[in-house]
DSSP file (Angstrom, degrees, kcal/mol; ACC not computed):
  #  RESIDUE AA STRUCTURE BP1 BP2  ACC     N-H-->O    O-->H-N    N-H-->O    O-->H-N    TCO  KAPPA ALPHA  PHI   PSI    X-CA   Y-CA   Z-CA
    1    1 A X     >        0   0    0      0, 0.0     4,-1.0     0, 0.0     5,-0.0   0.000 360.0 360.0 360.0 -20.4  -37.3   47.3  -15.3
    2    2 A X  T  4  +     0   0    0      1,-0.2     4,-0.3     2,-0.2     0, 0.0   0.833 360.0  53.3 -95.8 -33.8  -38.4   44.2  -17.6
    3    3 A X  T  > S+     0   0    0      2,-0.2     4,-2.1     1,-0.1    -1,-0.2   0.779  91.9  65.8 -94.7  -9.9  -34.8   44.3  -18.9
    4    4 A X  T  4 S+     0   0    0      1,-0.2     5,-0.3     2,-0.1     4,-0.2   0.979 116.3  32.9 -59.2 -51.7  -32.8   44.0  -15.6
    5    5 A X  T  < S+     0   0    0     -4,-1.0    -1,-0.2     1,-0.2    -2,-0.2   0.343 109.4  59.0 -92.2  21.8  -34.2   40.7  -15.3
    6    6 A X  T  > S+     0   0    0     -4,-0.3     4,-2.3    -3,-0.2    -1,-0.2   0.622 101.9  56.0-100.2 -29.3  -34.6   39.5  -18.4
    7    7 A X  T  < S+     0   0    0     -4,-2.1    -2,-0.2     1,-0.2    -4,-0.1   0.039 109.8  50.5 -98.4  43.8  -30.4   39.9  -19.2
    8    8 A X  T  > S+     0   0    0     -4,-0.2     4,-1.7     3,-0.1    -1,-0.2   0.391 108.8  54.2 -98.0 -10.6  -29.6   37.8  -16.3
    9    9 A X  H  > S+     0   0    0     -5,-0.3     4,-3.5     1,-0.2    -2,-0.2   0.820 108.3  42.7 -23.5 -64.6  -31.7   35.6  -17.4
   10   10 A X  H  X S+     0   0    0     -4,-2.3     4,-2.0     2,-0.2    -1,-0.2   0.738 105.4  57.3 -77.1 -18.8  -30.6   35.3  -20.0
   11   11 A X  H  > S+     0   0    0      2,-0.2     4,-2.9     3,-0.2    -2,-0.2   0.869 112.0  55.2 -68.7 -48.6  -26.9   35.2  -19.0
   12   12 A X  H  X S+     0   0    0     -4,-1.7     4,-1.4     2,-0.3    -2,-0.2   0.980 106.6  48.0 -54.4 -69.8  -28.2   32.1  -16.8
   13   13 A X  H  X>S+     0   0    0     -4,-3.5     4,-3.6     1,-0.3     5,-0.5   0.848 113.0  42.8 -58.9 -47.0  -29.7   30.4  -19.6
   14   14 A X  I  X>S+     0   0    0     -4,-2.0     4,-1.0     3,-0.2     5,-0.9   0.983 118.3  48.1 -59.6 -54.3  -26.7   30.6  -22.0
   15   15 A X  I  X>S+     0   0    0     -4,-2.9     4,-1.8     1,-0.2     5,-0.5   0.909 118.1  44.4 -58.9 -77.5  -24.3   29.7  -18.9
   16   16 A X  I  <5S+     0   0    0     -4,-1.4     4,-0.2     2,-0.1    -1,-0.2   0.786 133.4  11.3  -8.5 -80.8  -27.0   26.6  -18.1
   17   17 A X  I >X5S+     0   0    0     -4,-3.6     4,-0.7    -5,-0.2     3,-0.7   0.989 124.3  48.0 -81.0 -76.2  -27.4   25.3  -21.9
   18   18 A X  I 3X<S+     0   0    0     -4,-1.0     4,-2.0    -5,-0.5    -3,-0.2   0.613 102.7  56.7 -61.4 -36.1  -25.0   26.7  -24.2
   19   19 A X  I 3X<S+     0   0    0     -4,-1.8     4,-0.5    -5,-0.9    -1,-0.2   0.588 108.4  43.0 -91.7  -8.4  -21.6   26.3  -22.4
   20   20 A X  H <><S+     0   0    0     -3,-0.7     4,-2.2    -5,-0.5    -1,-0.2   0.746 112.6  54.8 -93.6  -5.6  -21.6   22.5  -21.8
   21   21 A X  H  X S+     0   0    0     -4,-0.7     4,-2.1     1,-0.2     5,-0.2   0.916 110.6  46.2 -67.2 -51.7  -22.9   22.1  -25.2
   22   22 A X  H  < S+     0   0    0     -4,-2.0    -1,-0.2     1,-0.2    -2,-0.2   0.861 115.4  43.6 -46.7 -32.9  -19.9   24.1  -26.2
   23   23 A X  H >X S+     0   0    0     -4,-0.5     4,-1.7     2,-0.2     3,-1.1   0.917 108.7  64.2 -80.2 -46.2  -17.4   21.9  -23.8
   24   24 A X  H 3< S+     0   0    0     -4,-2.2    -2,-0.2     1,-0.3    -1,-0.2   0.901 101.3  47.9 -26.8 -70.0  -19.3   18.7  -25.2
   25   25 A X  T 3< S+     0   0    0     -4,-2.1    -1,-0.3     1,-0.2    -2,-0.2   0.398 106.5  52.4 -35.9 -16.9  -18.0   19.5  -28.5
   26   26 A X  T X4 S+     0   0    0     -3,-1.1     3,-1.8    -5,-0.2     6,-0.3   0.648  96.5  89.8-122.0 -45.2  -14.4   20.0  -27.2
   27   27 A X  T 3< S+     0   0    0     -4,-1.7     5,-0.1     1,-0.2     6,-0.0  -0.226  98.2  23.1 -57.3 149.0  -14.8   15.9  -25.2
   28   28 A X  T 3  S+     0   0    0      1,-0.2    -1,-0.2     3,-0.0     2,-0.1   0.472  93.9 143.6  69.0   3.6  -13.7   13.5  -27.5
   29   29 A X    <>  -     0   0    0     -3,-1.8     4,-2.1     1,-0.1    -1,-0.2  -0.351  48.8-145.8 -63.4 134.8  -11.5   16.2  -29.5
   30   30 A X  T  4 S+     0   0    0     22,-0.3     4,-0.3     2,-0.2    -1,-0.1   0.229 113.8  60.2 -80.0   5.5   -7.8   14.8  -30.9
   31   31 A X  T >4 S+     0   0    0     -5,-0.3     3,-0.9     2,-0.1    -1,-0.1   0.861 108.1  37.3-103.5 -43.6   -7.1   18.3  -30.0
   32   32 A X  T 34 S+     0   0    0     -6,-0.3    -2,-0.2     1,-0.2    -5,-0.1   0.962 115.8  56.3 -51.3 -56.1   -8.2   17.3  -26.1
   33   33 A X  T 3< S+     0   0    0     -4,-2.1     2,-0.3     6,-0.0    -1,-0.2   0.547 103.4  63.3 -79.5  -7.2   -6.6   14.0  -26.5
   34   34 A X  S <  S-     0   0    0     -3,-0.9     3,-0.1    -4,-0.3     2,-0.1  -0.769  81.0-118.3 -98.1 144.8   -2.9   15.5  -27.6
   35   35 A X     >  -     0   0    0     -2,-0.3     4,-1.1     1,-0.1    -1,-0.0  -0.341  36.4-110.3 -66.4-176.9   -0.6   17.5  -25.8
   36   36 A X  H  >>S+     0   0    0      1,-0.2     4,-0.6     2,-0.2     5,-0.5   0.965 122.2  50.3 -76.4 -57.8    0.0   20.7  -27.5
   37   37 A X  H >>5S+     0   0    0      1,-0.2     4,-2.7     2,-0.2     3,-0.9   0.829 116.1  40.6 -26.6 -40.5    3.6   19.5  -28.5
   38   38 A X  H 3>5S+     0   0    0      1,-0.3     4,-3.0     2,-0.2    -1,-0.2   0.837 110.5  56.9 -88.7 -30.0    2.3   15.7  -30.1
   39   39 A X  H 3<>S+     0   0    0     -4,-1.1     5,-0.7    -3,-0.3    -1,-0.3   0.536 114.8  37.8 -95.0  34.1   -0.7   17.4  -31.7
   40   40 A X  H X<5S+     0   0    0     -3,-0.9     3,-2.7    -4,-0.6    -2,-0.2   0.619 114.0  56.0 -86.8 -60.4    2.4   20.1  -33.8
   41   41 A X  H 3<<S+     0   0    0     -4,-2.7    -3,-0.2    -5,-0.5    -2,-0.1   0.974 110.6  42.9 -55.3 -52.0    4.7   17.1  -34.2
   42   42 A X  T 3<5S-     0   0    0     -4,-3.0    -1,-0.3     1,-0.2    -2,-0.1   0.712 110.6-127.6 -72.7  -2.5    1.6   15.3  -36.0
   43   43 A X  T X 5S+     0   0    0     -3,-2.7     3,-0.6     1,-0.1    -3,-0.2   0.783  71.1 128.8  67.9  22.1    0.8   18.6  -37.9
   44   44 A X  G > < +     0   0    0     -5,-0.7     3,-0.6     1,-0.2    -4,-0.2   0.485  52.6  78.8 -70.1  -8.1   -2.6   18.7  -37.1
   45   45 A X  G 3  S+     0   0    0      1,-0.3    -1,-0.2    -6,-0.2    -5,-0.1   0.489  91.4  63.5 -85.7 -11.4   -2.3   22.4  -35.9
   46   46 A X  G <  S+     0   0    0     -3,-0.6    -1,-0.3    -6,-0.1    -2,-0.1   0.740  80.3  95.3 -99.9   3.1   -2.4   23.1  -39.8
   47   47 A X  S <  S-     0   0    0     -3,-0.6     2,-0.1    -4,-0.1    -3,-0.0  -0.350  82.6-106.6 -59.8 154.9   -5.8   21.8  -40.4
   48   48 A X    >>  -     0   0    0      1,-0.1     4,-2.2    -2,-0.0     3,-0.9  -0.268  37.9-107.1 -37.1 134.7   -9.2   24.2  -40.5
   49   49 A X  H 3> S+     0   0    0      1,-0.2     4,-3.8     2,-0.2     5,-0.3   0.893 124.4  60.9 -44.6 -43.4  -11.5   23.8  -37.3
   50   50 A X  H 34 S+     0   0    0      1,-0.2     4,-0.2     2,-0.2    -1,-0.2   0.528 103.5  42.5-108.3  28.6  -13.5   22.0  -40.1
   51   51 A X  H <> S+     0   0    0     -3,-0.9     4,-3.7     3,-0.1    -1,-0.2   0.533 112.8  51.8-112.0 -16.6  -11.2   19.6  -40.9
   52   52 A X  H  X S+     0   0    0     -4,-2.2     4,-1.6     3,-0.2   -22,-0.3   0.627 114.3  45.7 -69.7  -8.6  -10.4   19.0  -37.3
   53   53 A X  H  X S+     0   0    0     -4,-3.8     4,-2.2     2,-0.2     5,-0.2   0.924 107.7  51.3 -74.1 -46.4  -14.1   18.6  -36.9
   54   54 A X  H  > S+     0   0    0     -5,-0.3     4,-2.6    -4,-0.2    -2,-0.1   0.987 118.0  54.8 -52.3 -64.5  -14.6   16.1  -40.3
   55   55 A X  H >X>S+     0   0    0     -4,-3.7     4,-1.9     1,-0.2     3,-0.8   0.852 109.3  36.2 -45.7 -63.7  -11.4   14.2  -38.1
   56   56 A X  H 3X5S+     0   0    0     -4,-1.6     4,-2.1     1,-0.3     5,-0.3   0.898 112.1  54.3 -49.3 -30.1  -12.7   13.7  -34.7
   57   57 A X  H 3X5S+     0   0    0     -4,-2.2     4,-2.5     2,-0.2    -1,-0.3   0.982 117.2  47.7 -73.3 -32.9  -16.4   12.8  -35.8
   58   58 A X  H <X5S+     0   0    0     -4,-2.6     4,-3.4    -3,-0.8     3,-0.5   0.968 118.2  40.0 -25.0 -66.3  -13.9    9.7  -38.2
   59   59 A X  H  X5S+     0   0    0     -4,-1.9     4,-1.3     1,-0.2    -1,-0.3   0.834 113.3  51.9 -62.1 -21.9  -12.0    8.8  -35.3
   60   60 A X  H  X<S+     0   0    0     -4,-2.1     4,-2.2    -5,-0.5    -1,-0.2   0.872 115.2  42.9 -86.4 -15.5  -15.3    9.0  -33.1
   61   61 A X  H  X S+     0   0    0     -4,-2.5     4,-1.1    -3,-0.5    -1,-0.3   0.933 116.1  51.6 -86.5 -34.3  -17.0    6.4  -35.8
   62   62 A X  H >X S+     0   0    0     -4,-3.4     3,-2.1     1,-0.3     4,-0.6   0.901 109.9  49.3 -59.6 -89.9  -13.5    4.2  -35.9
   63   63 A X  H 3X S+     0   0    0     -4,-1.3     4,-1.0     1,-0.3    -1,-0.3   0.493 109.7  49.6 -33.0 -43.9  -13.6    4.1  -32.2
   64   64 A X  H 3X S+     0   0    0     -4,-2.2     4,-1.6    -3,-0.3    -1,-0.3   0.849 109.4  52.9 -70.1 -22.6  -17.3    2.9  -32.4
   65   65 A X  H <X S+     0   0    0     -3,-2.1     4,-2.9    -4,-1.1     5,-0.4   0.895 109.4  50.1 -40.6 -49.4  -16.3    0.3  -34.9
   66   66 A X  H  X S+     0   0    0     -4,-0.6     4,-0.6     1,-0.3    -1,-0.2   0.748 110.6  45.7 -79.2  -9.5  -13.7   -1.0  -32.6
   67   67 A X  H  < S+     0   0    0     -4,-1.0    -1,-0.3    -5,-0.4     5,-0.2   0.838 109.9  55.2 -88.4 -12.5  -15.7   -1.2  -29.7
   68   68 A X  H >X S+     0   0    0     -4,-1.6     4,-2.5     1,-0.2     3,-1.6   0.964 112.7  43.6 -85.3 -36.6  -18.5   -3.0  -31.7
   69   69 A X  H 3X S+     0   0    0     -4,-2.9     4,-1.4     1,-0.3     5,-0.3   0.848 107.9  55.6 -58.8 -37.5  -16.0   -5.7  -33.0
   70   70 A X  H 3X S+     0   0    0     -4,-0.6     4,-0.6    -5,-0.4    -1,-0.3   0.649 116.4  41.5 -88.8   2.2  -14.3   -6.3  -29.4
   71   71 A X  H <> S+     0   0    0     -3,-1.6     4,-2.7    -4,-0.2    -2,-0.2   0.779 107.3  58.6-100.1 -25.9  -18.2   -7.0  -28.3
   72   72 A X  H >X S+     0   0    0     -4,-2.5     3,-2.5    -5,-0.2     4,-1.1   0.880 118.3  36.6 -48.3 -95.1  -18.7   -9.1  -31.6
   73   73 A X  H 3< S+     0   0    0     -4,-1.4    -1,-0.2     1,-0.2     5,-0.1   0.605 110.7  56.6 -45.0 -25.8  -15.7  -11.1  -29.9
   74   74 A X  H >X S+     0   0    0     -4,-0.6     4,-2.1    -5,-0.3     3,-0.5   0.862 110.1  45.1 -44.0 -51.4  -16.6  -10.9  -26.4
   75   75 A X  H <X S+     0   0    0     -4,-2.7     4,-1.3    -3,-2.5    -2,-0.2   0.803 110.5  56.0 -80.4 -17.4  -20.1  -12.6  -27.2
   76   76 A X  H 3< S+     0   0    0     -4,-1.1    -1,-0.2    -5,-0.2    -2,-0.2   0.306 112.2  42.4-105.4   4.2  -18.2  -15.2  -29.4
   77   77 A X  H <4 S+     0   0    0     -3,-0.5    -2,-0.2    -4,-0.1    -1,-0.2   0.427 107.4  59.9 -84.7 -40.4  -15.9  -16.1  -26.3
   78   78 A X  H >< S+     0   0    0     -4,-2.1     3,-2.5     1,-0.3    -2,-0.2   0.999 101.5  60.7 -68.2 -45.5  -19.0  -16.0  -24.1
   79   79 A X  T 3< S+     0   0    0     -4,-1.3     3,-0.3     1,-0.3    -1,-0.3   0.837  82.2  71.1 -11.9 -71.3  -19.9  -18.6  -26.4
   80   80 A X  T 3  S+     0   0    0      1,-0.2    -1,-0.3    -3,-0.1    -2,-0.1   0.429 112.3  32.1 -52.4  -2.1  -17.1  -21.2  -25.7
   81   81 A X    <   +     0   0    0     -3,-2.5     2,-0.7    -4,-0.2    -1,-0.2  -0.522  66.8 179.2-175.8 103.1  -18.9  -21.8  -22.4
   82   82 A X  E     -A  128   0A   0     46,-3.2    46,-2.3    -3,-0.3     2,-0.9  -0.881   4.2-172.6-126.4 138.0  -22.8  -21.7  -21.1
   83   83 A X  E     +A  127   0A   0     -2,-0.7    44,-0.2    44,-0.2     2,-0.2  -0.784  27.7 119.1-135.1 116.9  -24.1  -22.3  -18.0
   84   84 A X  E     -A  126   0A   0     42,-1.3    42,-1.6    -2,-0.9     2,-0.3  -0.520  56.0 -85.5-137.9-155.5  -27.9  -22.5  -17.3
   85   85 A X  E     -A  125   0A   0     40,-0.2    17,-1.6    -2,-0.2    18,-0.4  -0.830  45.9-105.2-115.7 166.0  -31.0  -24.4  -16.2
   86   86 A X  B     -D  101   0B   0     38,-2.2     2,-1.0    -2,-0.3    15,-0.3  -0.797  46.3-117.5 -69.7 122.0  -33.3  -27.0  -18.7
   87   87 A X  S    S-     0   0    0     13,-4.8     2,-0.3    -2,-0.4    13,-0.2  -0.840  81.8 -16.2 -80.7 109.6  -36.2  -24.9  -19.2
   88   88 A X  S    S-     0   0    0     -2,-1.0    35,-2.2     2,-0.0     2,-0.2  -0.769 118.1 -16.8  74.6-124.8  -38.6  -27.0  -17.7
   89   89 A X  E     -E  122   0C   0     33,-0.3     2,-0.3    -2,-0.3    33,-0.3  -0.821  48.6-147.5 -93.5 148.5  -38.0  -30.9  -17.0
   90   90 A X  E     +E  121   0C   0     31,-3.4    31,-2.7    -2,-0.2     3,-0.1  -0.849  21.3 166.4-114.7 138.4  -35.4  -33.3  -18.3
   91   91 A X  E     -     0   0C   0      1,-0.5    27,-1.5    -2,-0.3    29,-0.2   0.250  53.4 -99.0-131.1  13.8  -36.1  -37.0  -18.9
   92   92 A X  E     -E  117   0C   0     25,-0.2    -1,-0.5    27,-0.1     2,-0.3  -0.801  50.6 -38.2 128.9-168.2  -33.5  -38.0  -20.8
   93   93 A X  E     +E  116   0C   0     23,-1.1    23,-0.8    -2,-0.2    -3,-0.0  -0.960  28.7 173.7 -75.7  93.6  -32.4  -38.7  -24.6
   94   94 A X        -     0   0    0     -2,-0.3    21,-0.1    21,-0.2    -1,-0.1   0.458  69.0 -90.3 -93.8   7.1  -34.7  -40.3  -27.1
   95   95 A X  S    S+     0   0    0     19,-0.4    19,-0.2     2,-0.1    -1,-0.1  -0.286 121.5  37.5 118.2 -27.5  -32.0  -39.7  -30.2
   96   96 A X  S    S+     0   0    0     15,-0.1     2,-0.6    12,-0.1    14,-0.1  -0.524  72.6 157.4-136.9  69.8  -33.6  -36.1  -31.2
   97   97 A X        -     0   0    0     12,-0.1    12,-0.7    15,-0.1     2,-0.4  -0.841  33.7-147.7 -81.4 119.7  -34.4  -34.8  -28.2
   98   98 A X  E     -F  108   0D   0     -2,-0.6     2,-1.0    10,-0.2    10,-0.3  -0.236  21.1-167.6 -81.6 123.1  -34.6  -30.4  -28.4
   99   99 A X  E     -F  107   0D   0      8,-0.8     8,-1.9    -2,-0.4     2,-0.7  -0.589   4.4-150.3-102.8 101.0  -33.4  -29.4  -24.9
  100  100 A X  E     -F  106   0D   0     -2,-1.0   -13,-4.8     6,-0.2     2,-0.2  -0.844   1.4-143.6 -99.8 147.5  -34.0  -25.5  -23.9
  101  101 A X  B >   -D   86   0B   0      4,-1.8     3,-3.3    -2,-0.7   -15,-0.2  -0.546  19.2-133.8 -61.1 111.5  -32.3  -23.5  -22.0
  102  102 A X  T 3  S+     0   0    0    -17,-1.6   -16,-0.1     1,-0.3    -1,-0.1   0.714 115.3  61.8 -64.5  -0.7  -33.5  -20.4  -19.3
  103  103 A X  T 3  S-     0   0    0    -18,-0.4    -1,-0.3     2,-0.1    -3,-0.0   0.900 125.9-118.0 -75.5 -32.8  -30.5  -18.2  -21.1
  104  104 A X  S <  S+     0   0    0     -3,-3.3    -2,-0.2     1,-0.2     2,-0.2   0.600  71.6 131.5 104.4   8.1  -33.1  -19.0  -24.2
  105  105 A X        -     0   0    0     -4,-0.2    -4,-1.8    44,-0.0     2,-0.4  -0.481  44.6-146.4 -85.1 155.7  -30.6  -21.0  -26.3
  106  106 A X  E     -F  100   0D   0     44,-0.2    44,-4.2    -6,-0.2     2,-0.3  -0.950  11.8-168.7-143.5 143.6  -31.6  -24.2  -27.7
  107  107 A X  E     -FG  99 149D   0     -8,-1.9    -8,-0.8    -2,-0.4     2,-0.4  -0.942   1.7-163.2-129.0 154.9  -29.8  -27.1  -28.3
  108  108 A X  E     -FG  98 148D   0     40,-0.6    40,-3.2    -2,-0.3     2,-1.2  -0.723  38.8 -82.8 126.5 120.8  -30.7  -30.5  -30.4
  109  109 A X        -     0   0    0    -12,-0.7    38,-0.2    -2,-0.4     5,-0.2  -0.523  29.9-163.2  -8.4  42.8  -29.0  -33.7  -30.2
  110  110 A X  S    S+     0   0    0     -2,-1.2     2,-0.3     1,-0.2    37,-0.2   0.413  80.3  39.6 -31.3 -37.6  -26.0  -34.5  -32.1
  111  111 A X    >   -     0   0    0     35,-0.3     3,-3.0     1,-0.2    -1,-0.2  -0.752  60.6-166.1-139.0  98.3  -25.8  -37.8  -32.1
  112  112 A X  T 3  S+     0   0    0     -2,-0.3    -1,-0.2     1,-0.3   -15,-0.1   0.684  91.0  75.1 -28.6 -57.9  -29.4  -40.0  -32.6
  113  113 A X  T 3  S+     0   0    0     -3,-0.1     2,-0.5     2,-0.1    -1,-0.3   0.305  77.4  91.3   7.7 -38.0  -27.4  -42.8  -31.4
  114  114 A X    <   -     0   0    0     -3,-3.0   -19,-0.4   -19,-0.2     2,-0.3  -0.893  52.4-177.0-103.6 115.5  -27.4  -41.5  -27.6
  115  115 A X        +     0   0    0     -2,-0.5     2,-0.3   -21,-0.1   -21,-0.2  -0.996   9.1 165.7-131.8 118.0  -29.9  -42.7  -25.6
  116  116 A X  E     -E   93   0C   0    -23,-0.8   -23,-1.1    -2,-0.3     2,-0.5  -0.980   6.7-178.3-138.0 123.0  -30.8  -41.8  -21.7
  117  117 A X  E     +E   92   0C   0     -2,-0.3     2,-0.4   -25,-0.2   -25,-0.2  -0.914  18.6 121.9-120.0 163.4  -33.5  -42.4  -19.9
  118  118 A X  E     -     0   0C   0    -27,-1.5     2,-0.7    -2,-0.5     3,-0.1  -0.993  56.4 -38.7-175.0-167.2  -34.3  -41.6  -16.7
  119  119 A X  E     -     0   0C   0     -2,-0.4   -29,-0.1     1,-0.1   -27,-0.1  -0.347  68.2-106.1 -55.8  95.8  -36.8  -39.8  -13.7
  120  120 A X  E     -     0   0C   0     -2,-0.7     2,-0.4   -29,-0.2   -29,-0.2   0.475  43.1-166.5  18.6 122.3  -38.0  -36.4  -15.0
  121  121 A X  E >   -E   90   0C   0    -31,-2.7   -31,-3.4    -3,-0.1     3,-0.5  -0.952  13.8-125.4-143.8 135.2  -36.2  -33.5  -13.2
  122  122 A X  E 3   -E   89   0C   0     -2,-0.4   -33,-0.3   -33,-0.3     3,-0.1  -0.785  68.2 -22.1-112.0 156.1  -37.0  -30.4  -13.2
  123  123 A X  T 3  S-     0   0    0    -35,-2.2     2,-0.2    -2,-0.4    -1,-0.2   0.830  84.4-174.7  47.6  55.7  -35.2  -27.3  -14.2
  124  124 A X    <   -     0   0    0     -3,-0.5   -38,-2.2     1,-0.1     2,-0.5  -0.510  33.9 -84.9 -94.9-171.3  -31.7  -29.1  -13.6
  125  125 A X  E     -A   85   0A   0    -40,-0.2    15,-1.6    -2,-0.2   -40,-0.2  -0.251  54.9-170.5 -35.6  82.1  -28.5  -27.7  -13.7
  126  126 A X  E     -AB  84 139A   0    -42,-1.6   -42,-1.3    -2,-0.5     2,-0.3  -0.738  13.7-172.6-106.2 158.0  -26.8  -27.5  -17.6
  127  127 A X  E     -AB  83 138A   0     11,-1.2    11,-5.9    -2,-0.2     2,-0.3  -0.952   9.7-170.2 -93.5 134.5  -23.6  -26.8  -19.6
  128  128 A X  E     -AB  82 137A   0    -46,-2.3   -46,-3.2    -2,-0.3     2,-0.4  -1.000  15.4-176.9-123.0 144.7  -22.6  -26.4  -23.0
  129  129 A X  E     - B   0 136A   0      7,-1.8     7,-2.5    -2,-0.3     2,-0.6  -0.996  26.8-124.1-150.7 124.5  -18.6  -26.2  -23.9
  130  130 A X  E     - B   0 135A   0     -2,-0.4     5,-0.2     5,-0.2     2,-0.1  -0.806  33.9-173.4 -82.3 115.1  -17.3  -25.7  -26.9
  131  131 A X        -     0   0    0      3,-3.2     3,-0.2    -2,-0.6    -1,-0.0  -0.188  43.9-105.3 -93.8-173.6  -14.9  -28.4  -28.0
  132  132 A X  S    S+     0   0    0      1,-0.2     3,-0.1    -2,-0.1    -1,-0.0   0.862 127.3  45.0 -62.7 -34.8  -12.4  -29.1  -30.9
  133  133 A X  S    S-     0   0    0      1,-0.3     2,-0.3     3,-0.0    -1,-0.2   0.557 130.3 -83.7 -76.9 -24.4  -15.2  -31.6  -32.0
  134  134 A X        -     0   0    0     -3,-0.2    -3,-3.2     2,-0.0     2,-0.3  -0.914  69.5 -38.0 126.3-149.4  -18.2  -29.3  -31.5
  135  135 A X  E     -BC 130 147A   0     12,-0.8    12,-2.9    -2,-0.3     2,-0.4  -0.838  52.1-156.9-125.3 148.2  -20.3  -28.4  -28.3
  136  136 A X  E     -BC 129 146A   0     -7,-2.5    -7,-1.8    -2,-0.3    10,-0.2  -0.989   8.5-135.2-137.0 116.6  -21.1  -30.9  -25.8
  137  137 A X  E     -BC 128 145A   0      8,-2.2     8,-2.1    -2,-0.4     2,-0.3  -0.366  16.3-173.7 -50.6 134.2  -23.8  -30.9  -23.4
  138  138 A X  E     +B  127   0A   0    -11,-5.9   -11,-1.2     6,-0.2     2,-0.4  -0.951  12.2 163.1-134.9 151.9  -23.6  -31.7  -19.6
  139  139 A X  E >   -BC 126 142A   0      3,-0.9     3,-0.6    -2,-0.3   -13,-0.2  -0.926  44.7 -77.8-145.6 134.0  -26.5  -31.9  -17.7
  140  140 A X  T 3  S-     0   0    0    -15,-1.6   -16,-0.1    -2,-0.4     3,-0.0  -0.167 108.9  -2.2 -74.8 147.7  -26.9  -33.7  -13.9
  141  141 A X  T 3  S+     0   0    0      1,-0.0     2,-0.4     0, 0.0    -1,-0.2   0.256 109.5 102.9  72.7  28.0  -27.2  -36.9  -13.8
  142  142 A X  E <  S-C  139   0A   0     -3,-0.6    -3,-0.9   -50,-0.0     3,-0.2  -0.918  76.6-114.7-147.1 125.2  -27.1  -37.3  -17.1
  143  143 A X  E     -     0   0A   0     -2,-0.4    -4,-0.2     1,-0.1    -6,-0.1   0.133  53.0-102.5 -44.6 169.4  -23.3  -38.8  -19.3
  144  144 A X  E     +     0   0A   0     -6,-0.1     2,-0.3    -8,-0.0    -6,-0.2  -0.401  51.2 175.1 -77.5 147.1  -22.3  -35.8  -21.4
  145  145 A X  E     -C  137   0A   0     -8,-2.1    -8,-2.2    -3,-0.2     2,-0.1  -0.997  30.2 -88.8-161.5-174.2  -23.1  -35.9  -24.9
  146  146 A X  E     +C  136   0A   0     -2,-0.3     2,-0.4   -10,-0.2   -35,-0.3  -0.361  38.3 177.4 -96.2 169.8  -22.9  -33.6  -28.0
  147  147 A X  E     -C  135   0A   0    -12,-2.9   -12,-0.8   -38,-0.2     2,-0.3  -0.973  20.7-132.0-151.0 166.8  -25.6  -31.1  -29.2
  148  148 A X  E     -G  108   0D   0    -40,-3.2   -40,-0.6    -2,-0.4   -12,-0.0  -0.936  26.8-111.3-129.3 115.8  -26.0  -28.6  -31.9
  149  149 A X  E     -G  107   0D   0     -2,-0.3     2,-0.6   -42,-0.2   -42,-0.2  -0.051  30.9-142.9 -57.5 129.4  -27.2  -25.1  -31.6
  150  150 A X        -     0   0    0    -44,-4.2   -44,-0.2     2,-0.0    -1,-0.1  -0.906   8.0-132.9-126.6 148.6  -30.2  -24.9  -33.1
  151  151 A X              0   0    0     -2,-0.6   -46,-0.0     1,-0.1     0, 0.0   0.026 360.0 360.0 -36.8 139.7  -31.2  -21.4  -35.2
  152  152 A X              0   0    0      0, 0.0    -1,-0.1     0, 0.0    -2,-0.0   0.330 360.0 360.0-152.3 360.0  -34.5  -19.8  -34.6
């Protein structure tokens, strides 16, 4: 009696566990990703299972390379334009004024030279855009001027 319900049990468990691991295995397959015709024409049908395994886990690490480079460029686009608040209040330029930012960037004063003063505002409205020249603040009410990212 203890083994009628223990092999469907067990049938359950394998079904449950074991056959999407198996299917798993099969996702991301050059074997999946080919018809049967393209993956003959490439002559992949004469590799070993475990040299079509050594490929796909390649291709699966290539593939993560190329998505980690197209976010490496993504983030270095995102770059080319930020739009935030002054973390806390702005009162102007004294020639090295550090400004941050609620994204969490901080940006420094390019050019000592630029001097603005005026009524304490808080948390307004900023940009930084990357020009040919370097990156240029704007923040309201206040003329545009350059800044330099600084490192932390």
């Amino acid at each position: 009696m203890k083994h009628r319900c223990l092999v469907p049990a067990l049938f359950c468990a394998f079904v449950c566990f074991a056959v999407p691991q198996l299917h798993a295995q099969d996702e991301g397959s050059i074997k999946q990703a080919m018809s049967p015709e393209e993956f003959h024409k490439a002559g992949l049908d004469k590799l070993s299972d475990d040299e079509l395994r050594n490929l796909d886990r390649w291709l699966s690490g290539d593939r993560e390379k190329t998505a980690k480079k197209a976010a490496a460029k993504t983030s270095k686009a995102k770059m080319d334009l930020i739009v935030s608040r002054v973390n806390g209040s702005f009162g102007g330029l004294n020639g090295r004024t550090v400004i941050e930012l609620e994204d969490g960037t901080a940006w420094k004063q390019a050019n000592v030279d630029d001097h603005f003063r005026g009524s304490p505002v808080d948390h307004p409205g900023a940009a930084v855009l990357r020009g040919v020249f370097g990156y240029k603040m704007r923040i309201e009410g206040v003329p545009e001027f350059y800044v330099d990212p600084v490192k932390r």
